[in-house]
C-alpha positions as CSV (number, residue, x, y, z in Angstrom):
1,X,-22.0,17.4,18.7
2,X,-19.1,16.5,16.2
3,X,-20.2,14.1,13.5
4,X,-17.6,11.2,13.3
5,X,-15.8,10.9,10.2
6,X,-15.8,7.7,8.0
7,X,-13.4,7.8,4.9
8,X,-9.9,7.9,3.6
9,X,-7.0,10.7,3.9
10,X,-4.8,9.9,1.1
11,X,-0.9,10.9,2.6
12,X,2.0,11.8,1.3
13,X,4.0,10.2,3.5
14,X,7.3,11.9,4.3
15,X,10.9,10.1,4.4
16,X,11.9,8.7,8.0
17,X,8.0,8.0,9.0
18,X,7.1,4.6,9.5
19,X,3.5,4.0,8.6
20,X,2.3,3.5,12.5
21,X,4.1,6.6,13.2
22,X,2.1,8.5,10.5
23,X,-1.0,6.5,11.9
24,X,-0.1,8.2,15.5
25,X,0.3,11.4,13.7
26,X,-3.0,11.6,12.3
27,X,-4.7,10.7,15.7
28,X,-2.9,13.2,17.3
29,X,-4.0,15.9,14.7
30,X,-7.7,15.1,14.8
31,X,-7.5,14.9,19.0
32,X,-6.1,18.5,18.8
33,X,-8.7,19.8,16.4
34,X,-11.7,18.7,18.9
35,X,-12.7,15.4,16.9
36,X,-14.4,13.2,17.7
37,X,-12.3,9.8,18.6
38,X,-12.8,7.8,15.8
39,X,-10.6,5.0,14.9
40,X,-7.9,5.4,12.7
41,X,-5.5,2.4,10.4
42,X,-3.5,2.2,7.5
43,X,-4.0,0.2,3.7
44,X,-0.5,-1.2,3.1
45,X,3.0,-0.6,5.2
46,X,5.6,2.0,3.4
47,X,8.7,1.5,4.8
48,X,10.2,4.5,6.7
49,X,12.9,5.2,4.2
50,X,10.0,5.2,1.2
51,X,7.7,8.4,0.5
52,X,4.3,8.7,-0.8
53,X,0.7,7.3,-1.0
54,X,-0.3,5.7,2.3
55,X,-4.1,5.5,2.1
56,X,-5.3,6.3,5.8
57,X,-9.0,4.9,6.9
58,X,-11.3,6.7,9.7
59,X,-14.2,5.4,11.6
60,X,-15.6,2.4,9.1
61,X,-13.3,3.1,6.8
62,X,-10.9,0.8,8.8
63,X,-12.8,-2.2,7.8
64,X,-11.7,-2.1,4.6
65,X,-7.7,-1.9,5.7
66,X,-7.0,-5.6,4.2
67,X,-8.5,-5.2,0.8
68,X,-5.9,-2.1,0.8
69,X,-3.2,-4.4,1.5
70,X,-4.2,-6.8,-1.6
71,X,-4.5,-3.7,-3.8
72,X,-2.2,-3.1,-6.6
73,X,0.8,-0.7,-5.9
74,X,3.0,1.4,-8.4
75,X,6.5,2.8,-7.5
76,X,9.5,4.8,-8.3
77,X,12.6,3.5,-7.2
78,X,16.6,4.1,-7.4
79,X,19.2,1.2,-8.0
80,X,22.2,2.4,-6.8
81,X,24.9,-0.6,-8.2
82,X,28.1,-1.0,-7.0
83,X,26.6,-1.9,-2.8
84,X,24.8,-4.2,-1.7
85,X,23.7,-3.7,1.9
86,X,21.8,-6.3,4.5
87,X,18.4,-4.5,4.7
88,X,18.5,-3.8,1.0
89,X,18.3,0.1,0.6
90,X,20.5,3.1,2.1
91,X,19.8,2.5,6.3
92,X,22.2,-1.2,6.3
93,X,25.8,-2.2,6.0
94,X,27.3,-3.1,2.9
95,X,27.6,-6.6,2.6
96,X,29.3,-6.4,-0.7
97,X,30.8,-4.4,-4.0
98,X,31.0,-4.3,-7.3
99,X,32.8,-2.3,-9.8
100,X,30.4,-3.0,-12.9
101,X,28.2,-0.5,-13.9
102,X,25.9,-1.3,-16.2
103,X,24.6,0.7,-19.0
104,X,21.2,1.9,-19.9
105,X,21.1,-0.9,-22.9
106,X,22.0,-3.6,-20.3
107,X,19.3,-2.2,-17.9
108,X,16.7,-2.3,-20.8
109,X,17.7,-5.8,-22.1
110,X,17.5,-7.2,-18.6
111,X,14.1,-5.7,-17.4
112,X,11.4,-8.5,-19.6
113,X,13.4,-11.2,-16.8
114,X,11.3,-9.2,-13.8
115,X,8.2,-8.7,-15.4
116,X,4.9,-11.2,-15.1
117,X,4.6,-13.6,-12.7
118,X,8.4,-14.6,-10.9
119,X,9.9,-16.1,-7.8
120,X,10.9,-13.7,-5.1
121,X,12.8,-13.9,-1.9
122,X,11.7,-11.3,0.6
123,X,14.4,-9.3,2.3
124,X,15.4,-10.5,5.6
125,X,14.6,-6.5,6.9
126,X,10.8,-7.3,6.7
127,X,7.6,-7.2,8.6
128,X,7.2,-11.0,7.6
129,X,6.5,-13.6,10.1
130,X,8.9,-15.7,10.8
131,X,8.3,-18.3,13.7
132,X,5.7,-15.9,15.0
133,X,8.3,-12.7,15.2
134,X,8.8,-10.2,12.5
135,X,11.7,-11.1,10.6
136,X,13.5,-7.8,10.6
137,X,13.4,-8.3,15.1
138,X,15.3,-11.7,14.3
139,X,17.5,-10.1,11.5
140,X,18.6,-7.0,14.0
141,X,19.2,-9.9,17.0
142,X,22.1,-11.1,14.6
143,X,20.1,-14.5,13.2
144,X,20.7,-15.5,10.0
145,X,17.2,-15.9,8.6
146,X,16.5,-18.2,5.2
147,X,13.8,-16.3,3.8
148,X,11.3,-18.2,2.0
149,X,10.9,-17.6,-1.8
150,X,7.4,-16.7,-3.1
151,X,5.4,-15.7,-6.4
152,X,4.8,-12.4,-7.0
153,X,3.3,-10.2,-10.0
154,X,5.2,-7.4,-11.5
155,X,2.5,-5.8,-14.3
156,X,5.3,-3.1,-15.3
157,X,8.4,-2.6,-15.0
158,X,10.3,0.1,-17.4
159,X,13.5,2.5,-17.1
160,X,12.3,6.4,-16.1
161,X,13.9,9.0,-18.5
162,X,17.3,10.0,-17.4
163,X,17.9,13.1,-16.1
164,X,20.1,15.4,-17.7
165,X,23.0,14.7,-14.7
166,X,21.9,11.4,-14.9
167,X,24.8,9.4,-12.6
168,X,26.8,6.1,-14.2
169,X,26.4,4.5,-10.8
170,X,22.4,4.3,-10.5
171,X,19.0,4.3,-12.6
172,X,15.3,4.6,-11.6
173,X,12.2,2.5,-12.7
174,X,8.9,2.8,-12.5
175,X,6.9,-0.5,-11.2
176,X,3.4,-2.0,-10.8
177,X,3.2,-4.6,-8.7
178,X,1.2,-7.2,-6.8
179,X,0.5,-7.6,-3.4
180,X,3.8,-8.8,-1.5
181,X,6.0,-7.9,-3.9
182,X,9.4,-6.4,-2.1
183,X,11.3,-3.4,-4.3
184,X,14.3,-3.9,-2.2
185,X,13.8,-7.9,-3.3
186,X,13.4,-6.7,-7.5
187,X,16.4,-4.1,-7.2
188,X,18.5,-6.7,-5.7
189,X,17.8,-9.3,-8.4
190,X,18.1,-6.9,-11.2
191,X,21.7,-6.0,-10.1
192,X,22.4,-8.9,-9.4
193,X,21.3,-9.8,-12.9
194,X,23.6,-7.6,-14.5
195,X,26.8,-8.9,-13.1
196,X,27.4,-6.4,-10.5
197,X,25.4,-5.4,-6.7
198,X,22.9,-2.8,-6.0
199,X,20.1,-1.6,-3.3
200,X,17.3,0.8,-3.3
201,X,18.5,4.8,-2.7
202,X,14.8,6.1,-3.1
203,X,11.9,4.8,-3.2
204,X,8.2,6.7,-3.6
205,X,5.0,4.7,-4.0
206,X,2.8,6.5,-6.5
207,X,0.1,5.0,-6.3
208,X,-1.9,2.4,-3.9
209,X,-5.0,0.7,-5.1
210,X,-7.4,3.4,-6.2
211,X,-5.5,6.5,-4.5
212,X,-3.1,8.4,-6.7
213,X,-0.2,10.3,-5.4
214,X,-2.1,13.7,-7.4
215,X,-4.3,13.2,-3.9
216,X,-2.1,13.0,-1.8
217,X,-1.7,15.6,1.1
218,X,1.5,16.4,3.4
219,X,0.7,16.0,7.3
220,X,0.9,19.7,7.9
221,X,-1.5,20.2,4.9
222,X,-3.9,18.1,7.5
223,X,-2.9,19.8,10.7
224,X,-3.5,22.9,9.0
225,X,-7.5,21.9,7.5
226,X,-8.4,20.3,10.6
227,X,-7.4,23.3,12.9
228,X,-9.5,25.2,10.5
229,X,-12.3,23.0,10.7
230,X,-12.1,21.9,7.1
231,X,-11.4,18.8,7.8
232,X,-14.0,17.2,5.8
233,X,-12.5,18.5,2.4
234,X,-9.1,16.3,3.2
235,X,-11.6,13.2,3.4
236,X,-12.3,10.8,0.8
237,X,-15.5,9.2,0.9
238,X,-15.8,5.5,2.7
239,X,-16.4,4.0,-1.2
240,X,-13.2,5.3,-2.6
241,X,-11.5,2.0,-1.7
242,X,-14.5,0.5,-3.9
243,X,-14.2,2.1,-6.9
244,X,-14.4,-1.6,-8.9
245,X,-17.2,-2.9,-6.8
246,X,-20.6,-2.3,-8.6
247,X,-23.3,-0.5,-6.3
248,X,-26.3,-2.6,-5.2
249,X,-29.4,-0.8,-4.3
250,X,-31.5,-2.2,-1.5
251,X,-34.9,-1.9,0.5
252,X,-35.1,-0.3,4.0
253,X,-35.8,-4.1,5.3
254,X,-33.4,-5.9,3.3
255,X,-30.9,-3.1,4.8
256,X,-32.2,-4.1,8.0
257,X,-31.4,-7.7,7.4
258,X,-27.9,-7.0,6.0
259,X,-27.0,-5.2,9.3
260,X,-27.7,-8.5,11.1
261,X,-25.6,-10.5,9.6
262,X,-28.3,-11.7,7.5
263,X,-28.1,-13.5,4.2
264,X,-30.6,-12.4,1.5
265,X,-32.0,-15.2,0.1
266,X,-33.7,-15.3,-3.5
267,X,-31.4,-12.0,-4.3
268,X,-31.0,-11.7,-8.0
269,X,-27.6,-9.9,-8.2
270,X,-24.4,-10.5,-10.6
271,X,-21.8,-13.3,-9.3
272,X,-19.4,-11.5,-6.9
273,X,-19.0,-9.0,-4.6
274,X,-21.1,-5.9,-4.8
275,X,-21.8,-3.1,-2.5
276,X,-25.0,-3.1,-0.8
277,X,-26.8,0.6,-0.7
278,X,-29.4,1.9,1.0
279,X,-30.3,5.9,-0.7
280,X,-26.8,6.0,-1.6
281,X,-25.4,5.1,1.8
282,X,-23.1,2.2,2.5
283,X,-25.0,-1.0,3.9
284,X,-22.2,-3.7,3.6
285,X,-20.0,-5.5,1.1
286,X,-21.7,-8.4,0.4
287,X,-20.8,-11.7,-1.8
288,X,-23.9,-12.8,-4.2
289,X,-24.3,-16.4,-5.3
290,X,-26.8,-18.9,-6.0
291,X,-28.1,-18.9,-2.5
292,X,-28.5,-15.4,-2.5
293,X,-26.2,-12.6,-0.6
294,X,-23.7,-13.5,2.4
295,X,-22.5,-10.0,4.0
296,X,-18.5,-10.0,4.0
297,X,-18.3,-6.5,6.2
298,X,-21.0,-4.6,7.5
299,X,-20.7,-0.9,8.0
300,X,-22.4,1.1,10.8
301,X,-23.4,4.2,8.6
């Protein structure tokens, strides 16, 4: 019988895919290549017009979906000046021009303004809650939505080198950036700071958490492993999402206990979380403290 598959694929993910779509796709792959069902979820939402790393978690992997979503993320994105359109990158209606073009020395000067810690208002074309209902459904129904703004960290933020045909009417950055930060939101605000309008013309995260884009495989680099059975070489292990969580070796009984639910009392262990291991295998994240160790997800491995 099959073995069931816990881990991460690390995809590319194509332009025009949204990230439940590429979800599907995988499941669809691994049903035709005789897997095992197993269940499948994503670390972090790419928008359909964006490419690149979209960290996908089988079997127990899957439990460790919303630590992806806090993860750092880095980009590469286009600000194309001149348009500025309602859903903030190429799919919208232009909402409103600009002839100013800004140079390269304008961009640079500008750029210290959107780094750190700053207030952001999401775009309006977002998966964001509003009243209960995704605020891009409200947006598309014609409502005009008064998105809340927010704090948000942007580690990095610098100009790309130009390329030789380099156009007047756009530049691309490169960005690291905190959970819930919008790059449709920073282009926005950067054009906007610069006297003229602008929106996002490509986008590519490069990296998400602890997955690079140097990982990252294409779809039909997938179809084609898992239809020759080499599935397992595509797979990241389970603990790749946990690259900055310390190991912490534990008995057969204490594993035993940690499978329950069960907090280890008297546990000397370091402050924080830690990831409980029995010969190498993956018991549970657990929290330590002064009480001892409080499981925060258990894995069935």
């Amino acid at each position: 019988m099959a073995r069931l598959i816990h881990g991460w694929i690390v995809l590319d993910k194509p332009v025009g895919l949204g990230s439940t779509t590429a979800v599907s796709a995988v499941k669809r792959i691994l049903r035709e290549a005789g897997e095992p069902k197993t269940k499948v979820g994503h670390g972090g939402t790419l928008d359909p017009l964006a490419s690149g790393v979209l960290p996908i978690a089988l079997g127990e992997a899957t439990k460790l979906c919303g630590r992806m979503l806090d993860a750092t993320k880095e980009y590469e994105f286009t600000i194309r000046f001149g348009e500025e359109t309602d859903t903030l990158d190429t799919e919208g209606q232009v909402i409103a021009t600009s002839d100013v073009r800004p140079s390269l020395a304008d961009v640079g000067a500008v750029l210290p303004r959107f780094t750190g810690e700053i207030e952001q208002v999401p775009p309006a074309y977002s998966a964001l809650k509003v009243g209960g209902k995704a605020a891009y459904q409200r947006a598309r129904a014609g409502e005009e939505l008064e998105m809340k703004a927010r704090r948000v960290t942007v580690e990095v933020l610098k100009l790309l080198p130009a390329e030789p045909a380099r156009r007047e009417d756009q530049i691309t950055l490169a960005a690291t950036v905190s959970k819930g930060t919008y790059i449709r939101s920073l282009a926005r605000d950067i054009a906007q700071a610069l006297g003229t309008v602008g929106h996002v013309s490509y986008l590519r995260r490069t990296r998400a958490g602890p997955f690079l884009v140097a990982q990252a495989i294409s779809l039909d680099f997938l179809d084609e492993a898992a239809k020759a059975r080499a599935l397992t070489r595509t797979v990241l292990p389970l603990t790749a999402a946990l690259d900055d969580i310390p190991a912490l070796p534990v008995t057969p009984d204490q594993a035993q206990l940690l499978r329950h639910g069960q907090r280890l009392a008297g546990f000397p262990a370091t402050p924080g979380l830690s990831l409980a291991t029995l010969d190498n295998v993956p018991v549970a994240l657990v929290e330590a403290a002064a009480d001892g160790l409080r499981v925060v997800r258990g894995f069935n491995l």
